[in-house]
C-alpha positions, -999 to 999 in steps of 0.1 A, spaced: -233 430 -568 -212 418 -541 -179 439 -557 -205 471 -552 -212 462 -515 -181 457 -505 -166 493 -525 -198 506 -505 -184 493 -471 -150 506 -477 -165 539 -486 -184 539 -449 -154 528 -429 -129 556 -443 -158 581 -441 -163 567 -404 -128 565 -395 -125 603 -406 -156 611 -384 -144 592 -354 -108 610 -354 -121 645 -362 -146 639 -331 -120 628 -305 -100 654 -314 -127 682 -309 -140 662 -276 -104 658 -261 -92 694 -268 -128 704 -253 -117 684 -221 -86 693 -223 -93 732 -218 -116 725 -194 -85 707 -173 -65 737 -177 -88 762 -170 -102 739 -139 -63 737 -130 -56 777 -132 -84 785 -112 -75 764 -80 -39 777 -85 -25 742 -85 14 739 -79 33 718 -99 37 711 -138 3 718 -156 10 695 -185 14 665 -163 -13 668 -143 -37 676 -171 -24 646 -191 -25 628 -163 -61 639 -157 -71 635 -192 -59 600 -196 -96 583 -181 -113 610 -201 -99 600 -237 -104 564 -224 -144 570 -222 -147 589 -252 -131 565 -275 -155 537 -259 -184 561 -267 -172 572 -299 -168 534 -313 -204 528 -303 -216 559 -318 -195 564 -348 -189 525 -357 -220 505 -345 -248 526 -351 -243 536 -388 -233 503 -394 -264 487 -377 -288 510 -390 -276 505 -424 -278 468 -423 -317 469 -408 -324 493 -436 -308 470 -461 -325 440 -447 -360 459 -442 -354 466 -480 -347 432 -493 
């Protein structure tokens, strides 16, 4: 039983870990358009590139927070109430 649980686990942290990267990806290209577009439009002078990464640097900072909580603890919690409800 405990061998199956712990296969189980595994299973859930690669699946999670391949959520979590897919979605900061997505959510830091998102912001990261946004940044150029926001940095076209008030005609900024200067390299784009380093003022975009240095603008997105706070950004990828708060979605990884958010993302651990979402992705990580909530599956993981809701799984264990649902296996402790059970047993």
């Amino acid at each position: 039983m405990i061998f199956g649980l712990g296969r189980m686990l595994l299973l859930l942290l690669v699946l999670l870990t391949v959520v979590y990267v897919s979605l900061f990806l997505y959510l830091r290209a998102g912001a990261r358009i946004r940044l150029e577009e926001d940095w076209v439009m008030e005609g900024r002078p200067g390299h784009r590139d380093a003022w975009i990464d240095e603008r997105i640097a706070p950004t990828a900072r708060r979605i990884r927070t958010w993302l651990v909580f979402v992705v990580y603890v909530l599956p993981v919690a809701g799984l264990s109430i649902y296996v402790y409800i059970t047993n």
